[in-house]
C-alpha positions as CSV (number, residue, x, y, z in Angstrom):
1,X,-33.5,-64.8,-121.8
2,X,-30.2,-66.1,-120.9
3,X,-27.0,-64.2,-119.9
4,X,-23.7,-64.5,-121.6
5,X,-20.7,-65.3,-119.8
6,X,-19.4,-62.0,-120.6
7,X,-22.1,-60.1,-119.1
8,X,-22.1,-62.4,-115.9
9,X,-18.6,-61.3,-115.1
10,X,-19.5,-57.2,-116.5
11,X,-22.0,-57.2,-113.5
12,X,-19.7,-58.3,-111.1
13,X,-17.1,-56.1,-112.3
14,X,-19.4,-53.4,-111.5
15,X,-21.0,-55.0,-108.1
16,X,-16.8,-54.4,-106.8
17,X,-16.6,-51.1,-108.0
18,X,-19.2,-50.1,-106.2
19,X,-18.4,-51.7,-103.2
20,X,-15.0,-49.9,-103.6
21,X,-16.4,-46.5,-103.6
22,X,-18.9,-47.5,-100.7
23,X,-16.2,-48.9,-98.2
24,X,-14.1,-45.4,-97.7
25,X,-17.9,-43.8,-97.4
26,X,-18.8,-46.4,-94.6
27,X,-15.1,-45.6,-93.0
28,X,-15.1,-42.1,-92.9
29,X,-18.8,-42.0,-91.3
30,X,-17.7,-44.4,-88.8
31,X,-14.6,-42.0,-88.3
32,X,-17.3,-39.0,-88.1
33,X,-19.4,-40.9,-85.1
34,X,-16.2,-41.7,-83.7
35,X,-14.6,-37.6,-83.5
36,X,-18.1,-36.8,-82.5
37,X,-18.2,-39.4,-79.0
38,X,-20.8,-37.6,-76.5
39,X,-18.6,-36.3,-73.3
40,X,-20.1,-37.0,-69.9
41,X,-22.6,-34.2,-69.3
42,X,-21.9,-31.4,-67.0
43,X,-24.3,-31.1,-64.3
44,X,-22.8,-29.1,-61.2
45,X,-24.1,-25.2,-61.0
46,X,-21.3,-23.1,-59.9
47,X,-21.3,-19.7,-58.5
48,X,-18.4,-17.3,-58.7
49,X,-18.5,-14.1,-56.2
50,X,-15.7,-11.3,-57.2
51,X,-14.5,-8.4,-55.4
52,X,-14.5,-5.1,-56.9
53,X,-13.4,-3.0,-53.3
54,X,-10.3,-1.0,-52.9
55,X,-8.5,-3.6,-51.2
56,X,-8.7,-5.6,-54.7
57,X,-7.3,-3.7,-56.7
58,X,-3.6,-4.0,-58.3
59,X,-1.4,-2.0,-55.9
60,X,1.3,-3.1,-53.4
61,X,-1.1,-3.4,-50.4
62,X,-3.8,-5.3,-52.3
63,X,-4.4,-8.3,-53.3
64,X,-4.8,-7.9,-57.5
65,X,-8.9,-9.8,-57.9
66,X,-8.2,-9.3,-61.5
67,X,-4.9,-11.7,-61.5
68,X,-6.5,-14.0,-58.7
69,X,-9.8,-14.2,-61.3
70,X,-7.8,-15.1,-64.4
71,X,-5.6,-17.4,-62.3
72,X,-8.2,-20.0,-61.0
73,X,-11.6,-19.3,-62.8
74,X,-11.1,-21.9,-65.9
75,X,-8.9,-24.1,-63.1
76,X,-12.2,-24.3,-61.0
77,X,-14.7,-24.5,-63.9
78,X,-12.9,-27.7,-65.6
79,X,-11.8,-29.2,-62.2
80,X,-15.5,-28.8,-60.9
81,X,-17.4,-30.2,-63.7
82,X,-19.3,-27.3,-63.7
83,X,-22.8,-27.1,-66.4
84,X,-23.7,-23.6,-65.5
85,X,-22.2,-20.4,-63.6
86,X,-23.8,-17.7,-62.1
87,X,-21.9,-14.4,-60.7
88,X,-22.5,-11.8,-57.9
89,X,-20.4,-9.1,-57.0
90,X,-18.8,-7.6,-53.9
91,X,-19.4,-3.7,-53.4
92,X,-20.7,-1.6,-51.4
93,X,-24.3,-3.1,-50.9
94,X,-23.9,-6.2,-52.5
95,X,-27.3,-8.1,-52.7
96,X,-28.9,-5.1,-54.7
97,X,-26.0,-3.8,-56.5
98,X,-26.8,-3.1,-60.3
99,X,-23.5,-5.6,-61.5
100,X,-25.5,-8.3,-63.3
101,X,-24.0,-10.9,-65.8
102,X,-26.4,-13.5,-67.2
103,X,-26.2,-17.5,-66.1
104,X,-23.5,-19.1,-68.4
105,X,-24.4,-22.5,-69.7
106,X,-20.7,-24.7,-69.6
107,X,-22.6,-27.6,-70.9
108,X,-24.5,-26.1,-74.3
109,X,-27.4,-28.3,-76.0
110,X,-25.3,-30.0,-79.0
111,X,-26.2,-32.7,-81.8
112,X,-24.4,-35.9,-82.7
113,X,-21.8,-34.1,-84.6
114,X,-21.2,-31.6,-82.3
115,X,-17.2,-31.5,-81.3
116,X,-18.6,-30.9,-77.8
117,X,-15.0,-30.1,-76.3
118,X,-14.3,-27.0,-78.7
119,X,-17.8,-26.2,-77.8
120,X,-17.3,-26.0,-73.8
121,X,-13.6,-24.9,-74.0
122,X,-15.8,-21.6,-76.0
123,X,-18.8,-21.5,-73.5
124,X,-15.6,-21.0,-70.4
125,X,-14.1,-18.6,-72.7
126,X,-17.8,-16.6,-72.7
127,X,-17.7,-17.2,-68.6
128,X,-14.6,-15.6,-68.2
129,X,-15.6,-12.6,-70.4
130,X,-18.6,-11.9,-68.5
131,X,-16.8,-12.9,-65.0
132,X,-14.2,-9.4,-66.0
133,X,-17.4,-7.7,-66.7
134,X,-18.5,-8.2,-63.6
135,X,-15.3,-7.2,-61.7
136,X,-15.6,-3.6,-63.7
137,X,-18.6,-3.1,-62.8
138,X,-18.2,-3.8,-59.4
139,X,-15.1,-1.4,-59.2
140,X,-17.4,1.1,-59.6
141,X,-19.5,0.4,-56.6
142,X,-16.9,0.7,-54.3
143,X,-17.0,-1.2,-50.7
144,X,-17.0,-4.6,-49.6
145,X,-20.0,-6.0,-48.1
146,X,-19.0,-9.9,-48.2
147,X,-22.1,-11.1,-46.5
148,X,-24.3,-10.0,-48.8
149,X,-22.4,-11.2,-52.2
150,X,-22.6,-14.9,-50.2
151,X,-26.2,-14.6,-49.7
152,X,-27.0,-13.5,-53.3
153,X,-25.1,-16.2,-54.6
154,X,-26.5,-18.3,-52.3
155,X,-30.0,-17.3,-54.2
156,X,-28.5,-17.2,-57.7
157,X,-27.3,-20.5,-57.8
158,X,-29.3,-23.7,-58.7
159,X,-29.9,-25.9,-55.7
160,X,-32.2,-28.5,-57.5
161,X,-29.3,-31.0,-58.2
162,X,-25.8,-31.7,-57.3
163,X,-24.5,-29.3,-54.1
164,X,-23.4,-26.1,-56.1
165,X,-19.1,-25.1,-55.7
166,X,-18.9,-21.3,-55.4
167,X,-15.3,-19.8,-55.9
168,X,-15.2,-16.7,-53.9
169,X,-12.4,-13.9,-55.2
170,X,-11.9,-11.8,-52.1
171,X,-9.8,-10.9,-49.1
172,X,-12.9,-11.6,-47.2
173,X,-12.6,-7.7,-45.2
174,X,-16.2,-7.2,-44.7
175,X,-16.5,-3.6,-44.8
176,X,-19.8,-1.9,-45.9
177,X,-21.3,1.7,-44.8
178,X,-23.2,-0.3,-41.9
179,X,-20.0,-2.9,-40.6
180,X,-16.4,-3.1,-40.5
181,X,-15.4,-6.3,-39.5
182,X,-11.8,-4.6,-38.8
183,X,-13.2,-3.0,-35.7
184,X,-14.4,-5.8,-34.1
185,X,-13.0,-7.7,-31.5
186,X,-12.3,-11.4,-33.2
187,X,-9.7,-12.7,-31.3
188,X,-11.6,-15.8,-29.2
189,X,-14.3,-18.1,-30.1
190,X,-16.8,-16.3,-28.1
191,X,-16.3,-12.7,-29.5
192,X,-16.2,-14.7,-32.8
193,X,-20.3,-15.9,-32.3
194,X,-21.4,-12.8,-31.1
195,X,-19.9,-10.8,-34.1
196,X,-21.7,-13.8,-35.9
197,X,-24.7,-13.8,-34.1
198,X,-24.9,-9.6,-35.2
199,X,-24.5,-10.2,-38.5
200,X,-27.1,-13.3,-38.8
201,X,-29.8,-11.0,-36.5
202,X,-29.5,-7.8,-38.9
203,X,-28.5,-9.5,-42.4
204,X,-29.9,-13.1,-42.2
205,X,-27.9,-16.0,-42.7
206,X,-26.7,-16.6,-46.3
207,X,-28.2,-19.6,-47.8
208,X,-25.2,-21.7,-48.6
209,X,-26.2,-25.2,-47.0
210,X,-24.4,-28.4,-48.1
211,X,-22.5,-26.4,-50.7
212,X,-19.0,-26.2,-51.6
213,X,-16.6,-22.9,-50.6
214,X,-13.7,-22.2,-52.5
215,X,-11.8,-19.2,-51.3
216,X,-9.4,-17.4,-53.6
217,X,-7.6,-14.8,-51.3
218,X,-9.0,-15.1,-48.1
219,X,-7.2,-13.1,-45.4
220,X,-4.3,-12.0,-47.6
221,X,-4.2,-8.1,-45.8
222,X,-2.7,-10.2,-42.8
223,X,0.1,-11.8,-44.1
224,X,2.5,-10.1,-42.3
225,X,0.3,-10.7,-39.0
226,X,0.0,-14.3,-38.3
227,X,-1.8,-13.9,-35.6
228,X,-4.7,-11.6,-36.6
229,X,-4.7,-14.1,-40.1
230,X,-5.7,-16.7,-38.1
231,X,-8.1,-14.9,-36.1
232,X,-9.8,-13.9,-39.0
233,X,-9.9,-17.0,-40.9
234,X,-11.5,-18.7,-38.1
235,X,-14.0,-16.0,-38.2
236,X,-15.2,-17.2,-41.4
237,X,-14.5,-20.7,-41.3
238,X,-17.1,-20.5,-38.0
239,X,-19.0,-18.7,-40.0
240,X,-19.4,-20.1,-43.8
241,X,-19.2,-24.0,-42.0
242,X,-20.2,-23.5,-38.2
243,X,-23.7,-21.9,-39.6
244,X,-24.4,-21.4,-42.7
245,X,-23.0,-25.4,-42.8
246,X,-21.0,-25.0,-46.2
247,X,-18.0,-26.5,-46.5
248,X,-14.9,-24.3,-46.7
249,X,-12.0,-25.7,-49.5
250,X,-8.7,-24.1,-49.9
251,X,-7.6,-25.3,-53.1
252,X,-7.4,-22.4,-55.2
253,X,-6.5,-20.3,-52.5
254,X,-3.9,-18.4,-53.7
């Protein structure tokens, strides 16, 4: 059977309709996989240690861990490139202290049409929810044992991938029920190691090999005393590098 003229140029007619309908369709999917572009993934762990002692607190003569904490943590989690976070706090016996906030995942499993930077922008906002939990909690376990908040972290963190970058939200004034740093004599190298070599022999070095230190307050009860600041910066500088061979980074210090 042959086909008229007429109903030759009816089927094209409605080949370019249809054709017309599909080209937006094909557009706007192409604009779909284009919004939804996979971002690099996020693959170093991070640690953050906060400080719930006395000294911390939002007076005159401290150093406000609260203000410090919501001054640098997003800073720190976006300039890091940081997948997951853990968190340990400082109090009185920190290593066994109660404070617990689960691992954060910055980097979440996602699909194709995931907007991926809405959902990390929402996983920091989650990090820095639990990261003031943590804070309360440790304000109510008053003290500052430092050493052992470094080595819990230290055990927290991932180490099966890129070095881990641990900001640390302290003044650093190690000063549990067992040790004052305060009362000991840090003002040469030598006393330095053997107040070094006390702490390793009773509390074990913390395990922070080949990662990254970022202090966030670090000696900030000796501003007025340049002298003793130095002193005690060295201390830990000889300390979180010279042996437990981290590597100390004052970017965020504040």
């Amino acid at each position: 059977m042959q086909h008229s003229a007429r109903t030759g140029r009816r089927s094209t007619v409605r080949a370019a309709r249809r054709l017309t309908v599909l080209v937006p369709l094909v557009c706007a999917l192409g604009a779909l996989v284009s919004c939804s572009k996979q971002e690099e993934a996020l693959t170093t762990p991070c640690g953050l240690v906060v400080d719930g002692s006395g000294s911390a607190a939002a007076v005159k003569e401290g150093f406000d861990s609260e203000a410090k904490l919501k001054d640098s943590l997003i800073g720190f989690l976006t300039d890091q490139k940081c997948g997951t976070l853990d968190f340990a706090p400082i109090t009185r016996s920190s290593r066994s202290s109660s404070c617990r906030q689960d691992e954060v995942d910055l980097d979440p499993p996602h699909d194709a049409t995931t907007d991926q930077k809405v959902q990390r922008a929402n996983a920091q906002t989650a990090a820095a929810v639990a990261a003031l939990a943590e804070l309360k909690c440790a304000r109510t376990q008053n003290g500052s044992d430092v050493w052992g908040a470094l080595t819990r972290i230290g055990e927290s963190v991932p180490t099966d991938g890129p070095a881990p970058k641990l900001l640390v939200v302290s003044d650093f004034d190690q000063a549990d029920p067992e040790f004052h740093l305060s009362r000991q004599d840090i003002s040469t190298k030598s006393a330095r190691n053997k107040v070094i070599d006390s702490l390793v022999n009773k509390r074990g070095l913390p395990g922070l090999k080949g990662m990254d230190v970022f202090p966030v307050g670090l000696g900030m009860q000796y501003k007025a005393k340049p002298s003793e600041a130095d002193d005690f910066e060295s201390f830990w500088t000889e300390a979180l590098e010279g042996r437990a061979k981290a590597h100390v980074d004052n970017k965020y210090k504040r």
